[in-house]
PDB file of N, CA, C, O and CB in Angstrom:
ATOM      1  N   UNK A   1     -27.159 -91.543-174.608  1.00  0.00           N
ATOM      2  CA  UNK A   1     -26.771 -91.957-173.276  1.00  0.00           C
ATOM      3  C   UNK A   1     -27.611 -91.220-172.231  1.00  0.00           C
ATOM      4  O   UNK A   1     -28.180 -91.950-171.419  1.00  0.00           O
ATOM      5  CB  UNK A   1     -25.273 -91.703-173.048  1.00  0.00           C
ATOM      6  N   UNK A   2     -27.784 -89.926-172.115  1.00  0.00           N
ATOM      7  CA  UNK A   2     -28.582 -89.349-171.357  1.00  0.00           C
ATOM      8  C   UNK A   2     -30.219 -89.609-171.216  1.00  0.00           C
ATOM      9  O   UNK A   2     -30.923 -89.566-170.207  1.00  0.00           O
ATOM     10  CB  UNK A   2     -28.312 -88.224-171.675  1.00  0.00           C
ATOM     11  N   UNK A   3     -30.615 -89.935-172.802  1.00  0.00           N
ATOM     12  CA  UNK A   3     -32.096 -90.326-172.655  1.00  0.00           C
ATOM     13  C   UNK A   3     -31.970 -90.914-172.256  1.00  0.00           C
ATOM     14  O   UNK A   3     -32.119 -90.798-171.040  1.00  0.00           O
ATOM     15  CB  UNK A   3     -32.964 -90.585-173.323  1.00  0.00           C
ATOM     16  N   UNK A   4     -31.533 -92.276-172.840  1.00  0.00           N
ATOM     17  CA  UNK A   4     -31.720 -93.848-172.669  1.00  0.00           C
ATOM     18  C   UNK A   4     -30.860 -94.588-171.691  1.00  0.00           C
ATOM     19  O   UNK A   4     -30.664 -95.796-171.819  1.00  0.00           O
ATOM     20  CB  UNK A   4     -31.470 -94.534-173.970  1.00  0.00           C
ATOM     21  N   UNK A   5     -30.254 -93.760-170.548  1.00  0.00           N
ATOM     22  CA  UNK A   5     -29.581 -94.551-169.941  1.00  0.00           C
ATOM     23  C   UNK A   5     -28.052 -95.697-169.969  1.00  0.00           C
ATOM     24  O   UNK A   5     -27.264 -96.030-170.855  1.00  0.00           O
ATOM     25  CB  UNK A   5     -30.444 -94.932-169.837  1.00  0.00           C
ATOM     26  N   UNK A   6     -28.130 -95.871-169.175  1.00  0.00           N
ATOM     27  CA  UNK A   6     -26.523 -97.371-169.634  1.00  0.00           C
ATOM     28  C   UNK A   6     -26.943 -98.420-168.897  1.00  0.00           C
ATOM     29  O   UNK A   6     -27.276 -98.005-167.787  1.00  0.00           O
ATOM     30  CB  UNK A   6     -24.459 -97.078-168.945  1.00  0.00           C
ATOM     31  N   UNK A   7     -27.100 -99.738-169.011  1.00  0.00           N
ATOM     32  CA  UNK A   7     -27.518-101.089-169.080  1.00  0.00           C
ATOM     33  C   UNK A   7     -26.594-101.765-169.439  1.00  0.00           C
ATOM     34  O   UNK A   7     -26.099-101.782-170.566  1.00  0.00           O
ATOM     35  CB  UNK A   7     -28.512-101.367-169.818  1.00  0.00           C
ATOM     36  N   UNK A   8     -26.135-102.667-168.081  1.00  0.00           N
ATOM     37  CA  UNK A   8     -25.003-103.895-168.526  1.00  0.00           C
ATOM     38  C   UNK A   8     -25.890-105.246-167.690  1.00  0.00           C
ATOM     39  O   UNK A   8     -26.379-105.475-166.584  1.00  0.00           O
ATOM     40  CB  UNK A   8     -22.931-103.541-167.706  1.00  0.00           C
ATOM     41  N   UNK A   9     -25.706-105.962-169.109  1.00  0.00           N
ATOM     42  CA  UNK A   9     -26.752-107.319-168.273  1.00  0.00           C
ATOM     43  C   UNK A   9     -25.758-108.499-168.191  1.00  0.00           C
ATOM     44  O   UNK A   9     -24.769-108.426-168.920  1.00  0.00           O
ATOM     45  CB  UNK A   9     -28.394-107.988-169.348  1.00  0.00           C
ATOM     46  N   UNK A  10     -25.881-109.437-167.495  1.00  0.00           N
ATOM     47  CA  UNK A  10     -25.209-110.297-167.082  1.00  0.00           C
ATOM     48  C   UNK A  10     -23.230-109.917-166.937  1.00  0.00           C
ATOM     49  O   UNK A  10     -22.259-110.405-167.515  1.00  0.00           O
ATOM     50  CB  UNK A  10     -25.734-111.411-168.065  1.00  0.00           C
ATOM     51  N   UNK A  11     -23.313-109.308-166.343  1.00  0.00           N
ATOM     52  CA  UNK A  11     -21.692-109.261-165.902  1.00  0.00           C
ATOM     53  C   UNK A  11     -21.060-110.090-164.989  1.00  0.00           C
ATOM     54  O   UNK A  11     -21.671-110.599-164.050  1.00  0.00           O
ATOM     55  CB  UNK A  11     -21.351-108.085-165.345  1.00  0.00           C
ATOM     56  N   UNK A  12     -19.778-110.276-165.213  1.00  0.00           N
ATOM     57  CA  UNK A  12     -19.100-111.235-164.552  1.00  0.00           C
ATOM     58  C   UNK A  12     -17.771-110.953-164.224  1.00  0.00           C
ATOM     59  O   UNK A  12     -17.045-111.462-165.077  1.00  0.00           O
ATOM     60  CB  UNK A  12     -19.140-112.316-165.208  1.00  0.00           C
ATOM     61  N   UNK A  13     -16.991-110.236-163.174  1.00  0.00           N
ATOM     62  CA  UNK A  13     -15.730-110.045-162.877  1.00  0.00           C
ATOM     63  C   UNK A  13     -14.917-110.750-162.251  1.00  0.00           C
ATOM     64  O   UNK A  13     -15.031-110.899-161.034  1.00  0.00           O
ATOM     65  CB  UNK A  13     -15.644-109.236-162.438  1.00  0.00           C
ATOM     66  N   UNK A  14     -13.723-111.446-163.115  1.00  0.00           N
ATOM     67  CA  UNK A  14     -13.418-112.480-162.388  1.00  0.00           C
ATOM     68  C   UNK A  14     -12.376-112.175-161.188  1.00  0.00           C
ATOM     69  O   UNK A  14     -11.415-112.911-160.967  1.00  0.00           O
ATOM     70  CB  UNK A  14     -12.956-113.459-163.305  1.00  0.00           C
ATOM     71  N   UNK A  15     -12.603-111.268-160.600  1.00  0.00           N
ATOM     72  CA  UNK A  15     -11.525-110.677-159.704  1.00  0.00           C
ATOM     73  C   UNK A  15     -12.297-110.217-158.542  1.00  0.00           C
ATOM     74  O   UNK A  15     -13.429-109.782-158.755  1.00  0.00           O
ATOM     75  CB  UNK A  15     -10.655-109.457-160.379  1.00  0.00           C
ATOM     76  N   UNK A  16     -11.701-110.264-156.973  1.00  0.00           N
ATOM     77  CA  UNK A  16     -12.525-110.451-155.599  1.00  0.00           C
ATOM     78  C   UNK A  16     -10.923-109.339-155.010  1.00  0.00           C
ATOM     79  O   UNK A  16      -9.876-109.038-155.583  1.00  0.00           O
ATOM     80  CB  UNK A  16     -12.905-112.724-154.777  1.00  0.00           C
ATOM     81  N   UNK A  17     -11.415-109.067-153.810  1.00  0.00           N
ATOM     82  CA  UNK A  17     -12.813-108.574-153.735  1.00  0.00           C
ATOM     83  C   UNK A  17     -13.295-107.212-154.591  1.00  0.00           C
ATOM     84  O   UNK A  17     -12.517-106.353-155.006  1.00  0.00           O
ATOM     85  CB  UNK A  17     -13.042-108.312-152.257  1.00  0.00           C
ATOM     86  N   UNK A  18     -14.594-107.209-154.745  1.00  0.00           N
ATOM     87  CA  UNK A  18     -14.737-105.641-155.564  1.00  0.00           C
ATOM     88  C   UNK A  18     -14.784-104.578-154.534  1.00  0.00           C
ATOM     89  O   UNK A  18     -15.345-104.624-153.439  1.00  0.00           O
ATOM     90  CB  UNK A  18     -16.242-105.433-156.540  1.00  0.00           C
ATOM     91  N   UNK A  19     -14.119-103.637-155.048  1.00  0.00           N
ATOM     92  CA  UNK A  19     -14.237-102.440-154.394  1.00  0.00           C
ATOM     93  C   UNK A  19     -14.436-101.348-155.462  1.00  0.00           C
ATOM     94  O   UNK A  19     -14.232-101.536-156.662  1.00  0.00           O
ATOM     95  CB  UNK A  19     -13.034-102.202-153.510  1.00  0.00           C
ATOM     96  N   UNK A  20     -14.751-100.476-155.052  1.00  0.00           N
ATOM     97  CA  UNK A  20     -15.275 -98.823-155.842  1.00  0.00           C
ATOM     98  C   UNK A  20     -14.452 -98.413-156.992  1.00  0.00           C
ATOM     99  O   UNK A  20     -14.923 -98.242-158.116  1.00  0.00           O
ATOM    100  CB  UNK A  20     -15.100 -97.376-154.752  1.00  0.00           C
ATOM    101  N   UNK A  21     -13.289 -98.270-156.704  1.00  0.00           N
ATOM    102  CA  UNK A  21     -12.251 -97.944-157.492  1.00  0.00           C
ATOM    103  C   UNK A  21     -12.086 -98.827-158.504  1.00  0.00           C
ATOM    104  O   UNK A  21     -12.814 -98.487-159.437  1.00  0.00           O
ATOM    105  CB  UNK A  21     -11.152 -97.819-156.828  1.00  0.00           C
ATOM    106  N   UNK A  22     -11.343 -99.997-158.802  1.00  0.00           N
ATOM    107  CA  UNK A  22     -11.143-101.156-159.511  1.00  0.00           C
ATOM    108  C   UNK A  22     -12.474-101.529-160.305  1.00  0.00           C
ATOM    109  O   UNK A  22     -12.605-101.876-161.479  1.00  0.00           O
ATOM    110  CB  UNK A  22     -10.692-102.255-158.541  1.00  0.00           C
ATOM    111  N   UNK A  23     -13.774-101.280-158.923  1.00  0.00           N
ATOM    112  CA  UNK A  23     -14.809-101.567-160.417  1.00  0.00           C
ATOM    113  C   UNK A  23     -15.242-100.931-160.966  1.00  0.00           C
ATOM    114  O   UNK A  23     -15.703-101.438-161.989  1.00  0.00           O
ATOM    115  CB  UNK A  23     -15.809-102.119-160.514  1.00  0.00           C
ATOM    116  N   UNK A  24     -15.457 -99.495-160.827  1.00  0.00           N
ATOM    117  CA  UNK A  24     -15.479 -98.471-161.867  1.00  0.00           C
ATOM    118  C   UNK A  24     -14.578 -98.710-163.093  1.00  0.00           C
ATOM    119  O   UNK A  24     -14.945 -98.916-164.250  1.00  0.00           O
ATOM    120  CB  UNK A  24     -15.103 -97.199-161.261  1.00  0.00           C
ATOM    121  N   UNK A  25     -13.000 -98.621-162.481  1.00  0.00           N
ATOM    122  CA  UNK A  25     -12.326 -98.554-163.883  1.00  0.00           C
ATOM    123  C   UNK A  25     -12.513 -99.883-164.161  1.00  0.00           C
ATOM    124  O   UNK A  25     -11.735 -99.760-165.107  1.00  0.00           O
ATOM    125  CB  UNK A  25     -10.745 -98.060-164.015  1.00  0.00           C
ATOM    126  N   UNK A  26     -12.912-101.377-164.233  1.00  0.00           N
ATOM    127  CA  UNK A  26     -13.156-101.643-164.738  1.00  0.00           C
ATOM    128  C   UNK A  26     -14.069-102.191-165.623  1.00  0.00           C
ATOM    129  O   UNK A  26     -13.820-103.019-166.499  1.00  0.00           O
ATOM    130  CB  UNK A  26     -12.776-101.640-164.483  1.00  0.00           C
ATOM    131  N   UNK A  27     -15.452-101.547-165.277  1.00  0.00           N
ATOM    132  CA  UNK A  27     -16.665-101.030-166.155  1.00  0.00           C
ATOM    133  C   UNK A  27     -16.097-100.517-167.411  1.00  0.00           C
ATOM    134  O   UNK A  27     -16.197-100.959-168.556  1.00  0.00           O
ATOM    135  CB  UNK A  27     -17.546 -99.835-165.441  1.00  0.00           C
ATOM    136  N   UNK A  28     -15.263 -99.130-166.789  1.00  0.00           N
ATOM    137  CA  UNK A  28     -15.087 -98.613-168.147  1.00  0.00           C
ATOM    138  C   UNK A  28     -13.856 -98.447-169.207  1.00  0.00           C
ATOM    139  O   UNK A  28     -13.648 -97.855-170.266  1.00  0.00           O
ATOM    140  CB  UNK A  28     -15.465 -97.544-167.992  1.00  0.00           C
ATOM    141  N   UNK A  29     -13.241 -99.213-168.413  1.00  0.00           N
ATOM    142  CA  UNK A  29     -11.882-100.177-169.318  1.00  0.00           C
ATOM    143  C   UNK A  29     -12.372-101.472-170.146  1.00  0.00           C
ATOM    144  O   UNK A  29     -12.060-101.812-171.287  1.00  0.00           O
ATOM    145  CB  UNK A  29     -10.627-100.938-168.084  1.00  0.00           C
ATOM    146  N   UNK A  30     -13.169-102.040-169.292  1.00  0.00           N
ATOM    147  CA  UNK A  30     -13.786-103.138-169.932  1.00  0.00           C
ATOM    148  C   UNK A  30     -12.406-104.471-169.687  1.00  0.00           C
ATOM    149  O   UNK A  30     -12.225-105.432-170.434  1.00  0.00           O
ATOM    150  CB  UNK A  30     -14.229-102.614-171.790  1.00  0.00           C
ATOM    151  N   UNK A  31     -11.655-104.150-168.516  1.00  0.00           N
ATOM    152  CA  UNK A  31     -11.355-105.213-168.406  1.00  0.00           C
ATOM    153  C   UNK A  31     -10.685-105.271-167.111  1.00  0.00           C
ATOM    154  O   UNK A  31     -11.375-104.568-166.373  1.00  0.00           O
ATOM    155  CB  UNK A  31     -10.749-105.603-169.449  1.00  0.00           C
ATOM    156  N   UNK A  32      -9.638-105.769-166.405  1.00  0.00           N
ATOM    157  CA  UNK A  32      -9.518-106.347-164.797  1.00  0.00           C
ATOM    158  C   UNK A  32      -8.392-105.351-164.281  1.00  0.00           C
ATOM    159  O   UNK A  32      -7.645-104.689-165.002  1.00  0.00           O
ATOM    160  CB  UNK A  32      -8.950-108.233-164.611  1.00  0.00           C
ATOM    161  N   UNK A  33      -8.420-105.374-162.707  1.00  0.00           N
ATOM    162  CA  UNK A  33      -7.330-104.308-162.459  1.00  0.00           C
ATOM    163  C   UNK A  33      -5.940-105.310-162.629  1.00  0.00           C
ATOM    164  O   UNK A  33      -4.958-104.859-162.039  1.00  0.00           O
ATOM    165  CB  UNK A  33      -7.503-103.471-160.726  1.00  0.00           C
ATOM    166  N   UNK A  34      -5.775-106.310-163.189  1.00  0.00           N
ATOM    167  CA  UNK A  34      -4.554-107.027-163.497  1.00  0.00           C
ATOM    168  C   UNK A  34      -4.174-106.022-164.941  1.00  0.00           C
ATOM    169  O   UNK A  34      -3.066-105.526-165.146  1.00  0.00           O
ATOM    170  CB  UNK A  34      -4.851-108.937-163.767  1.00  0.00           C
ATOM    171  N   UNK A  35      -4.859-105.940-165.454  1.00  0.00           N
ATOM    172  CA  UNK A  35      -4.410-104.614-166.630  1.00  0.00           C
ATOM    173  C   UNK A  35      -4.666-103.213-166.502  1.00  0.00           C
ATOM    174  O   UNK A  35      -3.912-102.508-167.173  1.00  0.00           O
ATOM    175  CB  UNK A  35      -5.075-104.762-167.933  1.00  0.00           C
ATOM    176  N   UNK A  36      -5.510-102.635-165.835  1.00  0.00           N
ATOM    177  CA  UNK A  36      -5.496-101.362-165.523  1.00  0.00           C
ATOM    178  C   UNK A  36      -4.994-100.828-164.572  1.00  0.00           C
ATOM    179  O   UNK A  36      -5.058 -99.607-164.430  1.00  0.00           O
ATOM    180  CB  UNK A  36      -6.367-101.012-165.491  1.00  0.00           C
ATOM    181  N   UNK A  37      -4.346-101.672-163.660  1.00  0.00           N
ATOM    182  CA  UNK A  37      -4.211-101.551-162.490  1.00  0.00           C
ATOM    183  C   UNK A  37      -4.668-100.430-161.049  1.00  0.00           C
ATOM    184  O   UNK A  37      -3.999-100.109-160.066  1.00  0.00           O
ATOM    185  CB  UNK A  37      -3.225-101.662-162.725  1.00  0.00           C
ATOM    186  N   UNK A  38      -5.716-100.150-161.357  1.00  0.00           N
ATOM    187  CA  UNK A  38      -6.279-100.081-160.164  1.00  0.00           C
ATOM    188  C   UNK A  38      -7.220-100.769-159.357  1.00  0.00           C
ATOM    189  O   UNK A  38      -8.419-101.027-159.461  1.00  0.00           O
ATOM    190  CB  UNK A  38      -6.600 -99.279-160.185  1.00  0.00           C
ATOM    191  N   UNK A  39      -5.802-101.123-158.026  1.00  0.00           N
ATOM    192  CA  UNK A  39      -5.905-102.616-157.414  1.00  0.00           C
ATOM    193  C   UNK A  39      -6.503-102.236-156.244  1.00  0.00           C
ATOM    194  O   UNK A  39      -6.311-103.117-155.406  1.00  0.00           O
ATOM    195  CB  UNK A  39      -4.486-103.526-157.156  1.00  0.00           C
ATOM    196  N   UNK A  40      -7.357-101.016-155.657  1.00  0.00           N
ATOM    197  CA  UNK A  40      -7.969-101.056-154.694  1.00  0.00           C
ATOM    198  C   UNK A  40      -8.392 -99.319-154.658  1.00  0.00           C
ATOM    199  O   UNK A  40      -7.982 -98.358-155.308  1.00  0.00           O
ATOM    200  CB  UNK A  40      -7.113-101.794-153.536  1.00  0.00           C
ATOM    201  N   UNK A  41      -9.503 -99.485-153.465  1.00  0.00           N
ATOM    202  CA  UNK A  41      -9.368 -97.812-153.237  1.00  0.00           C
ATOM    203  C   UNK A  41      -8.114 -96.988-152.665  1.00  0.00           C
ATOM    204  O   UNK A  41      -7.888 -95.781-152.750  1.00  0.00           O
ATOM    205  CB  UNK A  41     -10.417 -97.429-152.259  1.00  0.00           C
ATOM    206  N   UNK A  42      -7.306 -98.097-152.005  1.00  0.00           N
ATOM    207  CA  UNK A  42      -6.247 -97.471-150.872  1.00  0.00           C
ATOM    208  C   UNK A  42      -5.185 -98.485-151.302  1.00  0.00           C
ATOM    209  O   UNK A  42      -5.419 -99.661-151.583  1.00  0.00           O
ATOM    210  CB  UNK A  42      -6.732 -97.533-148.983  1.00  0.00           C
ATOM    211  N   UNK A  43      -4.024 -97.906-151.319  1.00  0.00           N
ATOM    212  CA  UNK A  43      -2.961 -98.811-151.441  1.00  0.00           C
ATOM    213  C   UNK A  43      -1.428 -98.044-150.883  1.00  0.00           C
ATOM    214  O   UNK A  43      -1.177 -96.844-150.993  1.00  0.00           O
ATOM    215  CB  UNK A  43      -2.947 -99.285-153.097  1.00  0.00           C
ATOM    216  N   UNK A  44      -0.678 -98.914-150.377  1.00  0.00           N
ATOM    217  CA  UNK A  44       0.622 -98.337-150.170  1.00  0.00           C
ATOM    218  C   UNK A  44       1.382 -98.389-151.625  1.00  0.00           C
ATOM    219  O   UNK A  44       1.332 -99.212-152.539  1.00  0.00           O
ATOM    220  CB  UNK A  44       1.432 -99.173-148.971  1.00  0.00           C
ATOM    221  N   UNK A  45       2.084 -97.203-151.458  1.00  0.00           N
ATOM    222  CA  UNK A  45       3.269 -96.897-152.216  1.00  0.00           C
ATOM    223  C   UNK A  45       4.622 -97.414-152.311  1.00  0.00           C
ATOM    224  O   UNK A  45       5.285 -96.448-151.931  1.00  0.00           O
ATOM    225  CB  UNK A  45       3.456 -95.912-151.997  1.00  0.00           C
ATOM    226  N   UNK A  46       5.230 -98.110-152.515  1.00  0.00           N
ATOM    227  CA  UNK A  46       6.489 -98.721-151.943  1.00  0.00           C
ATOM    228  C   UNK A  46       7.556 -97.188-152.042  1.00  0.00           C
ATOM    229  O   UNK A  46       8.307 -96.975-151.089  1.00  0.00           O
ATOM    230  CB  UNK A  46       7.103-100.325-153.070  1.00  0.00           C
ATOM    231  N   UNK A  47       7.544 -96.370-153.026  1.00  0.00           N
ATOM    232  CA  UNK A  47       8.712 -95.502-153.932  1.00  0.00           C
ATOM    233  C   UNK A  47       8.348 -94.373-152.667  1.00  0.00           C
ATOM    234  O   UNK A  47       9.202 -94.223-151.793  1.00  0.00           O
ATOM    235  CB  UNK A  47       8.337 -94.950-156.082  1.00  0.00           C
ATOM    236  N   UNK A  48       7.275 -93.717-152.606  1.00  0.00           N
ATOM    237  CA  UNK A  48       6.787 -92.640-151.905  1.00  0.00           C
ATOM    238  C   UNK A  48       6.964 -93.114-150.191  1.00  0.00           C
ATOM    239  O   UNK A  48       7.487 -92.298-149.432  1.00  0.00           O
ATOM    240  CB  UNK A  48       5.145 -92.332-152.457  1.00  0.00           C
ATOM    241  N   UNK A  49       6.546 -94.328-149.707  1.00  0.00           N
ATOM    242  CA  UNK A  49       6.420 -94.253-148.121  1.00  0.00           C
ATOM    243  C   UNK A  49       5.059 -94.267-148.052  1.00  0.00           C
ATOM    244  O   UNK A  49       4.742 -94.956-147.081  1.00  0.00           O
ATOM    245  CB  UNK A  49       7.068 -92.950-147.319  1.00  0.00           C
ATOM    246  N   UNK A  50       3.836 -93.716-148.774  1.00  0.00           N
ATOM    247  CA  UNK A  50       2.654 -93.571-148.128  1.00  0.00           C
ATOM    248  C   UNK A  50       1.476 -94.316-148.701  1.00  0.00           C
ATOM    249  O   UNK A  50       1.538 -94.739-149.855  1.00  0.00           O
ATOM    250  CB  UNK A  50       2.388 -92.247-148.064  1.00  0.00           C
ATOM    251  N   UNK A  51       0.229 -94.528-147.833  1.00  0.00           N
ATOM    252  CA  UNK A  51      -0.566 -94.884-148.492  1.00  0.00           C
ATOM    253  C   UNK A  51      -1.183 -93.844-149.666  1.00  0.00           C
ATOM    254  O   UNK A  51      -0.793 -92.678-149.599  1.00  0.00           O
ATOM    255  CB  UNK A  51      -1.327 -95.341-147.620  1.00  0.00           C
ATOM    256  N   UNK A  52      -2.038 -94.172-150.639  1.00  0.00           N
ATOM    257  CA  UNK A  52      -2.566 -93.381-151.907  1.00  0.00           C
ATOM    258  C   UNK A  52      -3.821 -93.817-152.375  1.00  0.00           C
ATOM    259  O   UNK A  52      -3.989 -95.013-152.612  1.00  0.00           O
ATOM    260  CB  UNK A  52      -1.649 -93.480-153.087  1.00  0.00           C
ATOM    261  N   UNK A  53      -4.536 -93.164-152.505  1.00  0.00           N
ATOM    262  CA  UNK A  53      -6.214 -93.103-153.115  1.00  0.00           C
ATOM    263  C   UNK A  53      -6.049 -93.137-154.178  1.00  0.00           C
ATOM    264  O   UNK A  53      -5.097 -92.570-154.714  1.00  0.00           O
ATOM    265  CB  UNK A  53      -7.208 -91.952-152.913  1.00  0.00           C
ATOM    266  N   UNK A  54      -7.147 -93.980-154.953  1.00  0.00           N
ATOM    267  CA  UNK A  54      -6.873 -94.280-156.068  1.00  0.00           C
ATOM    268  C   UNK A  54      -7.718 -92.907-157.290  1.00  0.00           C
ATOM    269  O   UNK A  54      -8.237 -93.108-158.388  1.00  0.00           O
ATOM    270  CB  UNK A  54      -7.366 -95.939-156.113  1.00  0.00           C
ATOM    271  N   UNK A  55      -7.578 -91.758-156.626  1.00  0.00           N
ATOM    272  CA  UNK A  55      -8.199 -90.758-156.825  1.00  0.00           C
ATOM    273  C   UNK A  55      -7.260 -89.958-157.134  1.00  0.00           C
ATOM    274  O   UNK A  55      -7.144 -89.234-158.123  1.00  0.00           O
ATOM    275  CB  UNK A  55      -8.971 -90.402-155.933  1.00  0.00           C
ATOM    276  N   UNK A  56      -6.489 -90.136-156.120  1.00  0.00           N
ATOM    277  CA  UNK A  56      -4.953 -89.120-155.740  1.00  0.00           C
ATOM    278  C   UNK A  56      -4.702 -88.895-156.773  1.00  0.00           C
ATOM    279  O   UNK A  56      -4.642 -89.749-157.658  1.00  0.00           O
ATOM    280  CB  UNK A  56      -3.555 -89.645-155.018  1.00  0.00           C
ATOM    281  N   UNK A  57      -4.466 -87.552-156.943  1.00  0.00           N
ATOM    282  CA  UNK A  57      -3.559 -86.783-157.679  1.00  0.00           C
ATOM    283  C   UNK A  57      -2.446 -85.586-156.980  1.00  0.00           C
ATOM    284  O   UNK A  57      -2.753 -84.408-156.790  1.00  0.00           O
ATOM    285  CB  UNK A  57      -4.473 -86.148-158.608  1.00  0.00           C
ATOM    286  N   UNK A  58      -1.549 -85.998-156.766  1.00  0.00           N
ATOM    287  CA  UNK A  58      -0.077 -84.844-156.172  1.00  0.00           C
ATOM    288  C   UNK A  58      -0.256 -83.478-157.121  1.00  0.00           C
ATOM    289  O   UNK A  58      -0.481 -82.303-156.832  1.00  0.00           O
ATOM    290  CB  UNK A  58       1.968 -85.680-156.613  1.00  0.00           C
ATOM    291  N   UNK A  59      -0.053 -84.174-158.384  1.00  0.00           N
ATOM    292  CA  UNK A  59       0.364 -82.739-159.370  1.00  0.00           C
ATOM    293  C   UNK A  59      -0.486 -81.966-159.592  1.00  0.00           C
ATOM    294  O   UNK A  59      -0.321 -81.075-160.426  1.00  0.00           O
ATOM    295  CB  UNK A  59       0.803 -82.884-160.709  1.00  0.00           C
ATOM    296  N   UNK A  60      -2.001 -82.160-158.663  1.00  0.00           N
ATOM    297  CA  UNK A  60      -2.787 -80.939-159.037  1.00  0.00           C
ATOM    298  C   UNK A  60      -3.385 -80.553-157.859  1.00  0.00           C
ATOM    299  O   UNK A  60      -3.380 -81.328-156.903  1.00  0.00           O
ATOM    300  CB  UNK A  60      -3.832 -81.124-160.135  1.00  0.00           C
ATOM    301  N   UNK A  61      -3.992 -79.272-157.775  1.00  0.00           N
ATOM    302  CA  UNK A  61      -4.486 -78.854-156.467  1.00  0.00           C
ATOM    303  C   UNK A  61      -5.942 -78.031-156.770  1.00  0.00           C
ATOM    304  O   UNK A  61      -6.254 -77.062-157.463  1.00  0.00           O
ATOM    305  CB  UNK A  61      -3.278 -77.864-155.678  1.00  0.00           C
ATOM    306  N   UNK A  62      -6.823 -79.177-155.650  1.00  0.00           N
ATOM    307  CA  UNK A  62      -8.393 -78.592-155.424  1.00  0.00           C
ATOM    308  C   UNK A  62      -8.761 -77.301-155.866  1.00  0.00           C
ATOM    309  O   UNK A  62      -7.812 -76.634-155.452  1.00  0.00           O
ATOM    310  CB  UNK A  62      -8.766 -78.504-154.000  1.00  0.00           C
ATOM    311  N   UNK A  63      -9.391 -76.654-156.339  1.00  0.00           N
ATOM    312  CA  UNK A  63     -10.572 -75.619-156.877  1.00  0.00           C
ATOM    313  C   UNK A  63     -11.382 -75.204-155.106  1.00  0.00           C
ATOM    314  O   UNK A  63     -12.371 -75.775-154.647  1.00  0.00           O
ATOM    315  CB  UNK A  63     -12.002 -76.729-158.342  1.00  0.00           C
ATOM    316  N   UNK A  64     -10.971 -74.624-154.757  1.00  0.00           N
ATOM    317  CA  UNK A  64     -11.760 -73.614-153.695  1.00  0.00           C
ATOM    318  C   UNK A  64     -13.002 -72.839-154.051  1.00  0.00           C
ATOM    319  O   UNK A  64     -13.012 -72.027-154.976  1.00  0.00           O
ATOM    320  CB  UNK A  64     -10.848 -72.528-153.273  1.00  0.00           C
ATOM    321  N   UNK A  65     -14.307 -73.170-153.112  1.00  0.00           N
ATOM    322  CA  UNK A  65     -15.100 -72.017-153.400  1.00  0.00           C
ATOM    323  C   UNK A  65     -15.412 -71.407-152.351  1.00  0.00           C
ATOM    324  O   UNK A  65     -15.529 -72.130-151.362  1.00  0.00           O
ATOM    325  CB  UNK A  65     -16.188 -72.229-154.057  1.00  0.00           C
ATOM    326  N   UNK A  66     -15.584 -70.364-152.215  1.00  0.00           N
ATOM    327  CA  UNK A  66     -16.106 -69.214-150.919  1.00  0.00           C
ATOM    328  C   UNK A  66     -17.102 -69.035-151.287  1.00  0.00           C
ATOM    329  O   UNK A  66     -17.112 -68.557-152.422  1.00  0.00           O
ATOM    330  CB  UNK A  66     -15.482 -67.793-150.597  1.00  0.00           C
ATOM    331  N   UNK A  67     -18.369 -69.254-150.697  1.00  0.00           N
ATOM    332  CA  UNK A  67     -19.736 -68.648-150.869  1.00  0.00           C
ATOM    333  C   UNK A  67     -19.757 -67.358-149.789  1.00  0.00           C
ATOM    334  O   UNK A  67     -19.312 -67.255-148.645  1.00  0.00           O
ATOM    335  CB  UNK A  67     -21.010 -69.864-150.531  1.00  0.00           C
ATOM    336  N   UNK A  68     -20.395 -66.525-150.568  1.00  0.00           N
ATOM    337  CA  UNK A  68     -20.272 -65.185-149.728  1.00  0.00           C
ATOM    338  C   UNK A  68     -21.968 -65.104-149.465  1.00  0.00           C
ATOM    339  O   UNK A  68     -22.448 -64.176-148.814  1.00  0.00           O
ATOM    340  CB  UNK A  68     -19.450 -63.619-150.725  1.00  0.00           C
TER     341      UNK A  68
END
């Protein structure tokens, strides 16, 4: 993988619009955010109240660095 790279030829997603999130995971799910469900970069929460990144993680917290 590192020599030779990754190459996907003729792809076809049958799902609009693409955005970052959804098509990453589904590159590497290999299939639609109707099954993986990640349905956008940003989405509301109904349970929580808020919007959420499809990045978000609550249960963990950032790595700080101080350059001195």
């Amino acid at each position: 993988m590192i020599r030779e790279g990754y190459n996907c030829n003729n792809n076809h997603f049958n799902y609009i619009p693409t955005k970052t999130g959804p098509g990453h995971a589904s590159i590497f799910t290999g299939t639609t955010p109707k099954y993986h469900s990640i349905i956008g970069n940003d989405w509301f929460d109904k349970p929580s109240g808020k919007t959420v990144n499809c990045v978000q993680d609550d249960s963990v917290k950032a790595l700080e660095f101080v350059l001195n």
